[in-house]
C-alpha positions as CSV (number, residue, x, y, z in Angstrom):
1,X,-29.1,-2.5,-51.9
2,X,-29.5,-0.6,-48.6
3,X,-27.5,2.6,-47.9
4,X,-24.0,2.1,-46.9
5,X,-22.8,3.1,-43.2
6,X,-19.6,3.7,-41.8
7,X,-18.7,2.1,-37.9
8,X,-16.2,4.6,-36.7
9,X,-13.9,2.7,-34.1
10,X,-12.9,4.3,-30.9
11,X,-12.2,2.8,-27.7
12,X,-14.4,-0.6,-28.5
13,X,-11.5,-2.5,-30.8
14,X,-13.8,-5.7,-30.9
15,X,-16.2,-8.0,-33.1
16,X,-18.4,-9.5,-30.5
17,X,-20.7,-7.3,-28.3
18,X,-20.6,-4.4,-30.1
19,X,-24.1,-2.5,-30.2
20,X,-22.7,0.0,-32.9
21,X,-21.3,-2.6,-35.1
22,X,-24.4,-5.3,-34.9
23,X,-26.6,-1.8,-35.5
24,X,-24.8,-1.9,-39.4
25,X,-23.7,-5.4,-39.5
26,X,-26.6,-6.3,-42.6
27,X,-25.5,-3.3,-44.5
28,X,-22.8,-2.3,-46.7
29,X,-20.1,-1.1,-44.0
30,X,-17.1,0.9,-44.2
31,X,-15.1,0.2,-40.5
32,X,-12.5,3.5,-39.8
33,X,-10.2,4.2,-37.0
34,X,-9.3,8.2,-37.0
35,X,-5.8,8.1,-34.8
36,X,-6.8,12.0,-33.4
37,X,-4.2,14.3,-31.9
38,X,-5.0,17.1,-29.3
39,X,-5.1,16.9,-25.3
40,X,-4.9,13.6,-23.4
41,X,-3.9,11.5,-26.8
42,X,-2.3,8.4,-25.9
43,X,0.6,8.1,-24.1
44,X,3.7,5.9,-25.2
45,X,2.5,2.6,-23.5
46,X,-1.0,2.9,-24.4
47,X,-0.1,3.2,-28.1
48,X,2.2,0.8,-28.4
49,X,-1.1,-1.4,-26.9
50,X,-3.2,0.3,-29.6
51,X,-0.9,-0.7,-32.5
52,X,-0.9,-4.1,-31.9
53,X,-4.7,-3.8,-30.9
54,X,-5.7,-2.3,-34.5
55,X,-3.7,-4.8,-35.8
56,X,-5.8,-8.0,-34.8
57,X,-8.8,-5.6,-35.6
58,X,-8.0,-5.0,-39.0
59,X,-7.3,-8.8,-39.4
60,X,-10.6,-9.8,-37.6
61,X,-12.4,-7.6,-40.0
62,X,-10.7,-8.7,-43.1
63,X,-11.6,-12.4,-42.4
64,X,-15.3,-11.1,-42.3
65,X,-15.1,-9.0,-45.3
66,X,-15.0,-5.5,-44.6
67,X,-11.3,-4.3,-44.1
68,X,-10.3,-1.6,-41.5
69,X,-9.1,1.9,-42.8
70,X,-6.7,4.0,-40.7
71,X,-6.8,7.6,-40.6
72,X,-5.1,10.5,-39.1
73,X,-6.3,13.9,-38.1
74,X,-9.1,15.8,-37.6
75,X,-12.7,13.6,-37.8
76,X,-14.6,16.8,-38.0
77,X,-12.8,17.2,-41.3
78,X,-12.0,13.4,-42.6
79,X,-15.6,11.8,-41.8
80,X,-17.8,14.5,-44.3
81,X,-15.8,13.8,-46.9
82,X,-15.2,10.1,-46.2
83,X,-19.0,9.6,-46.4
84,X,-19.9,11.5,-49.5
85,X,-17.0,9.2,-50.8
86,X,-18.9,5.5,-50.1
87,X,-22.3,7.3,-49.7
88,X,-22.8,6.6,-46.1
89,X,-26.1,8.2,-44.8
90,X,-25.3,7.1,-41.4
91,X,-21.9,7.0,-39.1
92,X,-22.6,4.5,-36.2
93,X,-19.7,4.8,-33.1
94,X,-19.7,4.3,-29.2
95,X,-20.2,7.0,-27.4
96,X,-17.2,8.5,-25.0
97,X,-16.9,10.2,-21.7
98,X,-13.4,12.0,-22.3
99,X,-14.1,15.5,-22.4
100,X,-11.9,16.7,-25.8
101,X,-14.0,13.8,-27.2
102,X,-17.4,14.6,-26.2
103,X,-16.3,18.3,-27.9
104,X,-15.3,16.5,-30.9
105,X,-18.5,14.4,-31.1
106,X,-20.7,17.4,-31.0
107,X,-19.0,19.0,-33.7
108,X,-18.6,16.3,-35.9
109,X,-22.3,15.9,-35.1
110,X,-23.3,19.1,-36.7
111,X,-20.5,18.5,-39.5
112,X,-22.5,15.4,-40.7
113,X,-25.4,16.5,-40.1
114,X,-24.8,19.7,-42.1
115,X,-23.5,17.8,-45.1
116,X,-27.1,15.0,-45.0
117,X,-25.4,12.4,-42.8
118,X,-26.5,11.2,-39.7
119,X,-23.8,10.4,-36.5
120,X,-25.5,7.6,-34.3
121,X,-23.7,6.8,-30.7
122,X,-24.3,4.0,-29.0
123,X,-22.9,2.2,-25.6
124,X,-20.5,0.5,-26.2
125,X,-17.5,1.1,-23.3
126,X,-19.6,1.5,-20.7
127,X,-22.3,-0.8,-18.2
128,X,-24.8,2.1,-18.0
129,X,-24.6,5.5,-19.5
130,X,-23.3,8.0,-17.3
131,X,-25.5,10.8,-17.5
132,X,-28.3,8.4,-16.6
133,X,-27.3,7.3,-13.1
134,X,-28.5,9.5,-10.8
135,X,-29.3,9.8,-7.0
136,X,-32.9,9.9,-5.2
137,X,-32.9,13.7,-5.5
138,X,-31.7,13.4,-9.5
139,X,-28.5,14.7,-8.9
140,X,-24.9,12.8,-9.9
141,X,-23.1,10.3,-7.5
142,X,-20.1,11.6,-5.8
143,X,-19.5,8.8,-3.4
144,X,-18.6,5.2,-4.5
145,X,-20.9,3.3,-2.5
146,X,-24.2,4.3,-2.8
147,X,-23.5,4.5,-6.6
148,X,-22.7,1.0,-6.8
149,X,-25.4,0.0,-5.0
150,X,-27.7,1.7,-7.2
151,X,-25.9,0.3,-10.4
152,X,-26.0,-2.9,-8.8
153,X,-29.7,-3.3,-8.8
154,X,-30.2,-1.5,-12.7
155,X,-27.7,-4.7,-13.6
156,X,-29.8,-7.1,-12.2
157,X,-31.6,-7.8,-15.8
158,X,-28.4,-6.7,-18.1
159,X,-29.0,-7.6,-21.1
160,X,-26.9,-10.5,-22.9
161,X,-24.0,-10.1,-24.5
162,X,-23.8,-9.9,-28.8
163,X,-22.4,-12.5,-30.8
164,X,-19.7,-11.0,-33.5
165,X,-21.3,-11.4,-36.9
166,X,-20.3,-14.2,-39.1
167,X,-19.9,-12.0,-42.5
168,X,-19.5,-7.9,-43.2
169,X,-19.5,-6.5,-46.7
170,X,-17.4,-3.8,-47.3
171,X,-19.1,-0.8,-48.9
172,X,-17.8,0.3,-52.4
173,X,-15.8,3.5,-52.9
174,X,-13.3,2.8,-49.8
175,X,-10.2,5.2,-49.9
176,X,-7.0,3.0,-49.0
177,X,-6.2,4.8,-45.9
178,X,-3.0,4.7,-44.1
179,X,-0.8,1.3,-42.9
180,X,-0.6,1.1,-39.7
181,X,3.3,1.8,-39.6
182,X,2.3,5.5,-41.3
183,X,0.1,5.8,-37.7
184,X,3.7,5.8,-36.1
185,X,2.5,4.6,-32.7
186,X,5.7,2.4,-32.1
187,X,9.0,4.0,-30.3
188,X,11.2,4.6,-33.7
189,X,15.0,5.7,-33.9
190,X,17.1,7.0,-32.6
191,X,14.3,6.8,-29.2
192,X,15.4,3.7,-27.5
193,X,12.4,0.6,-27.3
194,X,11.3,0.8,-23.9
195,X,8.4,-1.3,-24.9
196,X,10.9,-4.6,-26.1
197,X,9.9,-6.6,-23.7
198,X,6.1,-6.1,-23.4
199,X,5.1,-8.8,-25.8
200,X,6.2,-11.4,-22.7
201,X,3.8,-10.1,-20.7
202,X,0.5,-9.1,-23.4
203,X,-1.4,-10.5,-26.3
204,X,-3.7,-7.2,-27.3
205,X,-6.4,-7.5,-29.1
206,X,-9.8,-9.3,-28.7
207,X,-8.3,-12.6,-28.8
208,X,-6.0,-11.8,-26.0
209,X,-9.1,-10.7,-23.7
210,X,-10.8,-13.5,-24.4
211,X,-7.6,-15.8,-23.4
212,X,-6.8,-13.4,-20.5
213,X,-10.6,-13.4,-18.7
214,X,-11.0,-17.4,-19.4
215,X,-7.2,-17.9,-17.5
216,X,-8.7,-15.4,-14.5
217,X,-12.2,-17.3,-14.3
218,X,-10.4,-20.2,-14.2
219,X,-7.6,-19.4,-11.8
220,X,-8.0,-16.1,-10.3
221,X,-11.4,-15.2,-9.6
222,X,-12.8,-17.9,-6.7
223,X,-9.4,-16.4,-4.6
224,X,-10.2,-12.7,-5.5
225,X,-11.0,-11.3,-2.8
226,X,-8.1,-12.8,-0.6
227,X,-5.3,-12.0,-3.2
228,X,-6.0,-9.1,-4.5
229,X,-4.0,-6.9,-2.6
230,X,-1.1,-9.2,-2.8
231,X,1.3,-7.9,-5.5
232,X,3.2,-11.1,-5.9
233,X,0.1,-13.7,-6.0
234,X,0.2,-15.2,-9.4
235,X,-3.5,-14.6,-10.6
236,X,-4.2,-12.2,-7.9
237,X,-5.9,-9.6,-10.1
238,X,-7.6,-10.0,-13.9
239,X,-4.9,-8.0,-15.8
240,X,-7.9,-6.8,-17.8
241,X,-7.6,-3.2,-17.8
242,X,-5.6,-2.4,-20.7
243,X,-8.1,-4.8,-22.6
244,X,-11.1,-2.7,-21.3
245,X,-9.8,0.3,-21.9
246,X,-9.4,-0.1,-25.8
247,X,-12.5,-2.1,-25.3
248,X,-11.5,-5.4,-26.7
249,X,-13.7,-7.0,-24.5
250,X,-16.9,-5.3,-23.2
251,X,-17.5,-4.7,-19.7
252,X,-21.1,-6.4,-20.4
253,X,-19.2,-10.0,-21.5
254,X,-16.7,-9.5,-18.1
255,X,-19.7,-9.0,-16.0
256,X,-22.2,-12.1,-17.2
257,X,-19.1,-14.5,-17.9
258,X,-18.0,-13.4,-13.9
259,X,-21.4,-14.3,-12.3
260,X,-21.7,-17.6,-15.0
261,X,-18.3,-18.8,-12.9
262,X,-19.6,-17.5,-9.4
263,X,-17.6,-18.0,-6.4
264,X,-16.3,-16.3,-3.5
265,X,-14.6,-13.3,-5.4
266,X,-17.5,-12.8,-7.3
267,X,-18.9,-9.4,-5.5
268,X,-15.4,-8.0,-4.9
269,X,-14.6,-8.5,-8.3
270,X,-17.8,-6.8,-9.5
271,X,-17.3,-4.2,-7.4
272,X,-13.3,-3.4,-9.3
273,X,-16.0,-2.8,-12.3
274,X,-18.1,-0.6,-11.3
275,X,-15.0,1.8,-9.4
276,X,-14.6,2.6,-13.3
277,X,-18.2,2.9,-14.0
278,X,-18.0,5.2,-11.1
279,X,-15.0,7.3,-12.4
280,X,-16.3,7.1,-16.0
281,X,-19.3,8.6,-13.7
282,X,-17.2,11.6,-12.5
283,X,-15.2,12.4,-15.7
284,X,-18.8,12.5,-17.7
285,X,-20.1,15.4,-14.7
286,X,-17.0,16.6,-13.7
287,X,-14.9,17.2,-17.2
288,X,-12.4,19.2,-15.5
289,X,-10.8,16.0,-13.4
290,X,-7.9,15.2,-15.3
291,X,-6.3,18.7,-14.8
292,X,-7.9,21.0,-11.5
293,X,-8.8,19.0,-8.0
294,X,-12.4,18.3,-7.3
295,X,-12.1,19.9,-4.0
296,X,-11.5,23.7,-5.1
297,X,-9.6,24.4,-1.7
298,X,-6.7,21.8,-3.0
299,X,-6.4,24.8,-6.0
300,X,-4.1,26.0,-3.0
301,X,-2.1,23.0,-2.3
302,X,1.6,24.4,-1.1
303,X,3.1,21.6,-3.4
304,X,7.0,21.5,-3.2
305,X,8.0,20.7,-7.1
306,X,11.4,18.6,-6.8
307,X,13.0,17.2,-10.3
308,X,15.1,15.3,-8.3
309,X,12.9,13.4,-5.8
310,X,10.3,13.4,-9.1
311,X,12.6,11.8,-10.8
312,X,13.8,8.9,-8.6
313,X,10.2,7.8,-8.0
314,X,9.5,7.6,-12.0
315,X,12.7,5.4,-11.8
316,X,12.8,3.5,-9.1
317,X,15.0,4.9,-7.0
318,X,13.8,6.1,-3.6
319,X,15.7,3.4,-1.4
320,X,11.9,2.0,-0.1
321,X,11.6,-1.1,-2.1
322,X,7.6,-1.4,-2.6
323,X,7.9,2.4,-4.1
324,X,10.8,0.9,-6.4
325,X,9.8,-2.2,-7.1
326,X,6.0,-1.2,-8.7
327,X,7.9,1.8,-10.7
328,X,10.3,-1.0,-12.2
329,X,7.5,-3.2,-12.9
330,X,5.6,-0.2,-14.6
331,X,8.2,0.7,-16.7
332,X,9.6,-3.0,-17.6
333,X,5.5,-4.2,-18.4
334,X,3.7,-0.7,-19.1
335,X,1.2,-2.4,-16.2
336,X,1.4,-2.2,-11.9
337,X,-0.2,-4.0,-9.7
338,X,-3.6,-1.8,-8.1
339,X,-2.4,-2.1,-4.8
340,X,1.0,-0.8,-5.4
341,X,-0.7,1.9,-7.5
342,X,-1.5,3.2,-4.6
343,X,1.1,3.0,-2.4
344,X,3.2,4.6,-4.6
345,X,1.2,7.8,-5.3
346,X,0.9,8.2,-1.9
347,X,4.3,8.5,-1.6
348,X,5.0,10.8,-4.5
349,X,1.6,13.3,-3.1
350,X,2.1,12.8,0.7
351,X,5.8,12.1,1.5
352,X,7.8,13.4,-1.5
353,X,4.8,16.6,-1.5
354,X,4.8,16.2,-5.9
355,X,1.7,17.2,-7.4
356,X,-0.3,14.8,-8.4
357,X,-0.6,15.9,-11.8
358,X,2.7,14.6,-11.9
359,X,2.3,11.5,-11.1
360,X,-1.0,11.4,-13.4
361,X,1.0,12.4,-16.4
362,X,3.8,9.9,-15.4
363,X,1.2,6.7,-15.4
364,X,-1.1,8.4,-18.7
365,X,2.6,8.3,-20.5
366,X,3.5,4.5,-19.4
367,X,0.3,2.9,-18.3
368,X,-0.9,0.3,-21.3
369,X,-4.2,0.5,-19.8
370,X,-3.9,4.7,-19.1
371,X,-7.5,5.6,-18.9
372,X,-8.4,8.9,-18.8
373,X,-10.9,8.8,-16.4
374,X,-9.6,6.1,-13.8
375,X,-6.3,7.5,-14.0
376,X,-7.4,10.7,-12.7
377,X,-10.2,9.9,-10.6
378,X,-7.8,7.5,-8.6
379,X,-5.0,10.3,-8.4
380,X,-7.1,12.7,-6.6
381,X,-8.6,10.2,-4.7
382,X,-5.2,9.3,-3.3
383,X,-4.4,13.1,-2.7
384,X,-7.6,13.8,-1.0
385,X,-8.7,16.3,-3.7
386,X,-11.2,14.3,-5.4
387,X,-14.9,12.4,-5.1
388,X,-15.1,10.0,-2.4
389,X,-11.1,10.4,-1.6
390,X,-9.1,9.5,1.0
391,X,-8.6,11.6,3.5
392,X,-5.3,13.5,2.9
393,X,-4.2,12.8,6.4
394,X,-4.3,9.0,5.2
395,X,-0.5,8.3,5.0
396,X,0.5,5.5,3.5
397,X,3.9,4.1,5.4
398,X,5.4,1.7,2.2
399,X,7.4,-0.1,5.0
400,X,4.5,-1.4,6.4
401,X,2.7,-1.4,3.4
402,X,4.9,-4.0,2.1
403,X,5.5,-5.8,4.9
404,X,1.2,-6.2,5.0
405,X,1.3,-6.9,1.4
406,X,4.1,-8.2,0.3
407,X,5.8,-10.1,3.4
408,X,7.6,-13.0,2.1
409,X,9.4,-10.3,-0.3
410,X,8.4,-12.2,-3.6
411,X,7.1,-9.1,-5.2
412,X,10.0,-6.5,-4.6
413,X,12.4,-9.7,-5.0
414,X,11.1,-9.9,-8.4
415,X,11.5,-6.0,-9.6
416,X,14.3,-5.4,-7.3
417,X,17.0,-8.6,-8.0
418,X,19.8,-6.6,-6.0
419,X,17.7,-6.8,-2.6
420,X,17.1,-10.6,-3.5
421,X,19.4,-12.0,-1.2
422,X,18.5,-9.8,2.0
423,X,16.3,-12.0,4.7
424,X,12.8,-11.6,5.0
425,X,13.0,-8.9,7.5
426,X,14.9,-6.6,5.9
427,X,13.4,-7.2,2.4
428,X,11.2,-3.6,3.1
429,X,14.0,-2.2,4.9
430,X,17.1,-2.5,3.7
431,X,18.3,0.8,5.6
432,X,17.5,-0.4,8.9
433,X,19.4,-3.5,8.3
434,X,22.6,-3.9,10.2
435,X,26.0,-3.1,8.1
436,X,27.0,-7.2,8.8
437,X,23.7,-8.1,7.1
438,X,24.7,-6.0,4.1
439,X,27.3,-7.1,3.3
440,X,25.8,-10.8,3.9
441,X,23.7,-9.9,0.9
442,X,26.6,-7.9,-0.9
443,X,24.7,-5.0,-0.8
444,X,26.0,-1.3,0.0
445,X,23.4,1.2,0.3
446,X,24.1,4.3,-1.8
447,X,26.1,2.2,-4.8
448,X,23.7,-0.7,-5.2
449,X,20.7,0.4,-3.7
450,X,19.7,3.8,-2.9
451,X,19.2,5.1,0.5
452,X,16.1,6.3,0.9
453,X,15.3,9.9,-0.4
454,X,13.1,11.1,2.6
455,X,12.7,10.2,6.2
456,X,9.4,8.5,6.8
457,X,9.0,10.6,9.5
458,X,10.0,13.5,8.2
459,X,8.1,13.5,5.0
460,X,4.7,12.3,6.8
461,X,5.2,15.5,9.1
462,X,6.0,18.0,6.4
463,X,3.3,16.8,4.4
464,X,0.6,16.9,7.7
465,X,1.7,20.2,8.1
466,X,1.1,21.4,4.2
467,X,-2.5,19.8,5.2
468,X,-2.7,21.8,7.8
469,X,-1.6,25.1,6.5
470,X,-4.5,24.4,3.8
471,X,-7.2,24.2,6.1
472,X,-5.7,27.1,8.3
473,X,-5.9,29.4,4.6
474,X,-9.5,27.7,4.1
475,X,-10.5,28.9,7.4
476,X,-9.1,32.5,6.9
């Protein structure tokens, strides 16, 4: 009988198309999922994803054989022990970009390797790896494009996608492990269940993927690149991200089951892929992302920390329905349309001043699809701080924003039901709208609706002057 190995599961909760698993699949296997603490563990939205995710994991792999065990703690500690225990000479897992977890690798590494056991990573999250993407000169991409491009043409002969294997057998000497309640990754009493109603809107696990990208082929993805930025468009975007992120579906089977359906959205769509190759890309060269701006002059940033105006964004409540409406959706679906993504941390960075580590940490907590590395390469691109960013001077107005985007009103009709009965023109608006429209609508600004918290204006002023004063100390 060969050796036994154990397929440690990280962020690649899937059967088919998984490198590290097909690299084990004719041996005695013993499939684990550590739950690890430290910085950057999951949020509350992403775990209550990741509950029901390891749930149709450990049900997929009990069909086949080979049962899932769930552990807690440290894997530098757990995995020695666990493979003296079935007499594993081998731990095969896909490899990660996130910096505590590349720490953590390298020390369980020489943890195994110490104790006779060997730890093989494989790709499994990723397109390409992305140490190995490099420009002419050999040195890492920091603008979007030309990385694309270049990833574009080493896709050109990707390989196929792997089929899940039929049958596992489960190596012998498996500890029981924790249930999946004992992981405590659901809101428990006396917290209140913010997540109650985000099984209307999800199905996790690789099932779920598969439904979700075979509904997008088929309805979503020929109108792509004309919907995209339309909030309220049914089918408008994929609504795979949370399902990438826990890796549930690879980005290999999305990419060759895209170009099998061709069509006019085809590129754009591509393209939405490799923005998280590219940020995957940064995190990997730039581990400090999540926390200090890529730009070191934005170190200096005169922020203006507000609970208050922090506070009515996270809820909702800044009287300019786009901003309010994608923070309602957010918290009501743990999910918010790209587009409105940025629109609203442009507001929170550029006309409320936050930091945008605020706004980071708000979406990492209530994102379902909170990804280390997209989540803070976009934030700093929004704030001008980071690779390839907009320029800071790049002021997003969410009047017109919404009026562009949204300009029938369906979107912030849907997450904001008190503005539902104002007209078309004042949907974006309501404090411009005259006091006999009001009370058309039965509406009273400042009791059913809030006014808005900052002056357009105002804020867009204030925060060109910050900008301002940053280059001025630069110059100095």
């Amino acid at each position: 009988m060969p050796d036994s190995a154990i397929l440690w599961f990280r962020q690649d909760l899937r059967l088919a198309d998984h490198p590290a698993l097909m690299a084990v699949a004719e041996r005695p296997i013993l499939p684990v999922y550590i739950l690890e603490d430290g910085p950057w563990a999951p949020g509350g939205a992403a775990r209550w994803w990741l509950h029901h995710s390891l749930a149709a994991l450990g049900r997929d792999l009990a069909e086949r054989g080979a049962p899932l065990v769930l552990l807690r703690g440290d894997p530098r500690r757990l995995l020695p022990d666990l493979a003296a225990a079935v007499g594993a000479t081998e731990i095969h897992a896909g490899r990660r970009t996130e910096p505590a977890g590349r720490r953590c690798d390298a020390e369980t590494h020489a943890a195994l390797q110490a104790a006779g056991t060997r730890l093989v990573l494989h790709r499994t999250a990723l397109l390409h790896e992305p140490h190995q993407v490099r420009t002419g000169s050999g040195t890492p991409y920091g603008v979007y494009t030309p990385f694309s491009r270049n990833v574009f043409g080493l896709l050109e002969g990707l390989a196929p996608a792997l089929p899940a294997p039929a049958r596992l057998s489960t190596a012998p000497g498996a500890p029981a492990g924790l249930s999946l309640d004992e992981l405590a990754l659901l809101p428990r009493l006396p917290e209140p269940d913010w997540a109650a109603g985000f099984a209307a809107y999800w199905q996790p696990g690789e099932a779920g993927a598969a439904a979700r990208l075979a509904a997008f082929l088929e309805h979503g993805l020929a109108g792509y690149a004309d919907r995209r930025n339309d909030p309220g468009a049914a089918w408008g975007t994929s609504g795979l991200s949370p399902h990438l992120h826990l890796g549930e579906i690879s980005p290999r089977q999305v990419w060759h089951a895209a170009q099998a359906r061709g069509g006019k959205g085809l590129e754009t769509f591509l393209k939405e892929l490799l923005w998280r190759e590219f940020s995957h890309h940064l995190l990997w060269h730039r581990p400090e992302m999540p926390e200090a701006p890529l730009r070191v002059e934005f170190a200096a940033f005169p922020w203006q920390p507000d609970a208050a105006l922090l506070r009515a964004w996270q809820r909702g409540r800044t009287g300019y329905p786009i901003i309010d409406a994608g923070m309602r959706q957010l918290w009501q679906t743990g999910w918010m349309h790209n587009r409105v993504r940025m629109i609203t941390a442009s507001f929170l960075v550029k006309h409320l001043l936050q930091p945008w580590q605020q706004g980071e940490a708000w979406f990492w907590d209530t994102l379902v699809d909170a990804d280390l590395a997209a989540n803070s390469a976009s934030w700093q691109w929004v704030a001008g701080c980071g690779a390839d960013a907009a320029p800071y001077f790049r002021i997003f107005n969410p009047v017109l924003q919404g009026e562009k985007f949204d300009p029938t009103g369906a979107y912030v009709r849907r997450w904001c039901p008190e503005l539902a009965p104002l007209p078309d023109r004042f949907i974006h608006k309501p404090h411009e709208a005259p006091e006999i429209v009001l009370r058309g609508a039965g509406l009273q600004l400042g009791r059913d609706y809030p006014a808005p918290v900052v002056e357009l204006a105002a804020g867009r002023a204030r925060a060109l002057a910050a900008f301002a004063a940053l280059k001025g100390d630069a110059a100095a």
